[in-house]
N, C-alpha and C positions, 0 to 999 in steps of 0.2 A: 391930080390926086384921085379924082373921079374915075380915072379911066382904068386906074388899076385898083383901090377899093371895091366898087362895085363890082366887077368879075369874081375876085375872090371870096365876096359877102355870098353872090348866087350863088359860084360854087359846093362851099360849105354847106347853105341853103338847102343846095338842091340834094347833095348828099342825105340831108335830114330827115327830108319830106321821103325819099324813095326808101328811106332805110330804116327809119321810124313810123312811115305811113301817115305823114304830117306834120302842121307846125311852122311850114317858114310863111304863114301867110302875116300872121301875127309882129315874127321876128323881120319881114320885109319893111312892115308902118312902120313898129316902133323904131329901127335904124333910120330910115328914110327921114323920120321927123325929128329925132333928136340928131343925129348926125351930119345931117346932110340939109337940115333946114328946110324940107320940103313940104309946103301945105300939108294938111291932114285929108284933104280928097284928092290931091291928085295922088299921095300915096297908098290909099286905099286900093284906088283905080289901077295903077300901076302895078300894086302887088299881085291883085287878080288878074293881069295881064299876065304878067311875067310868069305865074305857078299854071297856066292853061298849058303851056308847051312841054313843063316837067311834067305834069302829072300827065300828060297825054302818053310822054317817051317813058317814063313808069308804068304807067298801064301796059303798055304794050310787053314791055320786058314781064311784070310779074303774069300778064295771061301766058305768056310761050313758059311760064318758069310753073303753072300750074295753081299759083297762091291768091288766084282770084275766085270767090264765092257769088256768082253770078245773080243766085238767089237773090240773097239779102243786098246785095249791091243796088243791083235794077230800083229792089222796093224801099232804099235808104236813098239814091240819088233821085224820086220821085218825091219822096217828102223832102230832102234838100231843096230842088228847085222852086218849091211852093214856098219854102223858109224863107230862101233867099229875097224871092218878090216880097214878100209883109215884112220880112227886114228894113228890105230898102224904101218901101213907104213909109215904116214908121221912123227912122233914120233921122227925122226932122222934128220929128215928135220928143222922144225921150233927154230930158237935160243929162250930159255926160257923166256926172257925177253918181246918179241914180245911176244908170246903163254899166259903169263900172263895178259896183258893189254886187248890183243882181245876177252882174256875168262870174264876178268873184264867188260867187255863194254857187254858184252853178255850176264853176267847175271842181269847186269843192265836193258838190254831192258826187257829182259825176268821178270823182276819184275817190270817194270812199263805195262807189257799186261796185266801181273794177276789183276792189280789192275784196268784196266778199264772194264775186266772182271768179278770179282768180282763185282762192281759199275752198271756194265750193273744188274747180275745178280740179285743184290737187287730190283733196278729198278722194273724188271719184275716181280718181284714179289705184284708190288702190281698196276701191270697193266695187267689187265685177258683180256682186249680186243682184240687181235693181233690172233686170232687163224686163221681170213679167211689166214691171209696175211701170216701164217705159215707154213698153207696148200698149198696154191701157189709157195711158194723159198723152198720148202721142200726138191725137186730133188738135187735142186742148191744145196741147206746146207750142203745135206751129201756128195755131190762130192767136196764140200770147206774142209769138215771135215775130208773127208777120205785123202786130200793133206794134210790139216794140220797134223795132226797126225803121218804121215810118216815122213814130215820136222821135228818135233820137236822129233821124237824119234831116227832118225836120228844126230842131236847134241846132244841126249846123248849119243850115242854109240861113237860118235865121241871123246868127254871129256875123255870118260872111256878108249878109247885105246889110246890117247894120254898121258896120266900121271896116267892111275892107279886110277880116282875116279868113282863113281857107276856112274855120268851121269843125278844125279837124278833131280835136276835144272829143265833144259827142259825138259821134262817128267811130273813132277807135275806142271808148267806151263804151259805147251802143255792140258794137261788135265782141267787144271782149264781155261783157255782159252775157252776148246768145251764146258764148262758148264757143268762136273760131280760135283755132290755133294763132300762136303768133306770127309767124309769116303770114298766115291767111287773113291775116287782121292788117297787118302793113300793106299785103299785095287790096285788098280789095277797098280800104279805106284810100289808097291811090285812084283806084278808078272812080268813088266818090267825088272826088275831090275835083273829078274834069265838068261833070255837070254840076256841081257848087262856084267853083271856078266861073265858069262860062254864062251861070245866069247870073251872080254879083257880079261881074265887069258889065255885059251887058246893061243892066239895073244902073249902075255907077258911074256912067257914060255921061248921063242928066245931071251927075252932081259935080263932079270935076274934072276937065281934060286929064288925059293921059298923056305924061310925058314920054313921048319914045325913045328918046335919047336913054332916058333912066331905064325905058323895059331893054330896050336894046342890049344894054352894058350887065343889066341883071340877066338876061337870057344869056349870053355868050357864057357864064360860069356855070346858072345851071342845067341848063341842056347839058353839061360836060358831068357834071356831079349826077344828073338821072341817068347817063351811062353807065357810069361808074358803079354807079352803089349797087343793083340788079348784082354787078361781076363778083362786087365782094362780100355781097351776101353769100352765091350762089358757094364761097369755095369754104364758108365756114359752114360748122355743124350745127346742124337742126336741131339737137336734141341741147346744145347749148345757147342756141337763141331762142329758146322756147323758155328757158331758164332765166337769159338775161332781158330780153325786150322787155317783155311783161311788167317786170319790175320797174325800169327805164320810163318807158312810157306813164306808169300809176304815179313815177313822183314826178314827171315834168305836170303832171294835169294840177298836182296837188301845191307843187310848189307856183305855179302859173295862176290859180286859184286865190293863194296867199296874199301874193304880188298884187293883184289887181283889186283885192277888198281893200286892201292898205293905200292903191295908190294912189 
């Protein structure tokens, strides 16, 4: 049953991560442990295995596809990686129950930014007057942008070494916050996700083997699904994914958020 579950779970997966700009690190634990009965570290370890090879074959697709913002990427996988480390220290520290509610409460705030964000950003769109006063706060913005950025990619590193998820929440919130477009927010919250990835598996190495059998059967689907999703992004319309992401994205944060104060 194994052998053909798991392919199709990454599959799906992998489509999510490249196509939403994140997400299955989360939805890899919580399958792996209710379904499949698999400790809670080595599914952790496992999940961050298995999203290192997606998001690397993502990355790669959204740079040749132009929807990666290098900028804020660089200075959001910089505060990731430091997240990730003090995650995975304190990992041992926090009792689960706390850890759940404070992450519930977090990704709550975090989806009520995107959405005044969002709201801003419609806004300005059909207000072209503002350029003197842009030119002006312009120093200010990007020394707000460049804190920002670090804090929010900072609590995803931090999620990710604390329990094993990509992290990607704050990340595509932190992003939709500075005002990247949506594919720019999917293509560059992918390439986050390879140095969040890569120092929680590392980190998670000292808490549970990795089962390879499990990353093995979760890689064969989604290495196929980071194929895939770049192609069928590319053949729909930008001006209707700009429309529908955004929205997609603000209620999985808010309904995820919900879930886990409750759970």
């Amino acid at each position: 049953m194994e052998m053909i579950a798991l392919p199709l779970v990454g599959f799906l997966i992998g489509l999510l991560i490249i196509s939403l700009g994140g997400g299955g690190g989360g939805i890899y634990v919580g399958i792996l442990t209710a379904f499949f009965n698999v400790p809670p570290a080595i599914a952790a370890a496992t999940s961050l295995a298995t999203i290192i090879p997606t998001t690397t074959i993502g990355t790669i697709s959204h740079w040749k596809a132009g929807n990666v913002n290098r900028h804020f990427g660089l200075i959001m996988m910089g505060g990731a990686v430091i997240g990730a480390i003090v995650g995975s220290l304190c990992s041992d520290l926090l009792p689960q129950s706390l850890y759940n509610k404070s992450t519930g409460i977090l990704l709550l705030i975090l989806g009520v930014q995107m959405i005044i964000a969002y709201r801003k950003k419609n806004k300005e769109k059909f207000n072209k007057d503002k350029l003197k006063d842009e030119q002006i706060t312009n120093y200010r913005r990007n020394a707000s942008d460049t804190t920002k950025a670090v804090i929010y990619g900072f609590l995803g590193g931090v999620m990710s070494g604390l329990v094993g998820v990509s992290g990607t929440t704050p990340i595509v919130a932190g992003l939709t916050v500075l005002g990247c477009g949506a594919l720019e927010t999917v293509g560059t919250s992918v390439f986050v996700l390879v140095g969040i990835s890569i120092a929680g598996f590392v980190m998670h190495l000292g808490l549970g083997n990795v089962n390879w059998m499990l990353v093995g059967l979760l890689v064969v689907g989604t290495v196929l699904g980071a194929f895939l999703a770049p192609i069928i992004l590319k053949r729909l319309s930008k001006d209707k994914l700009e429309k529908i992401l955004p929205p997609i994205l603000i209620v999985m944060t808010l309904v995820m958020g919900t879930i886990v104060v409750f759970k």
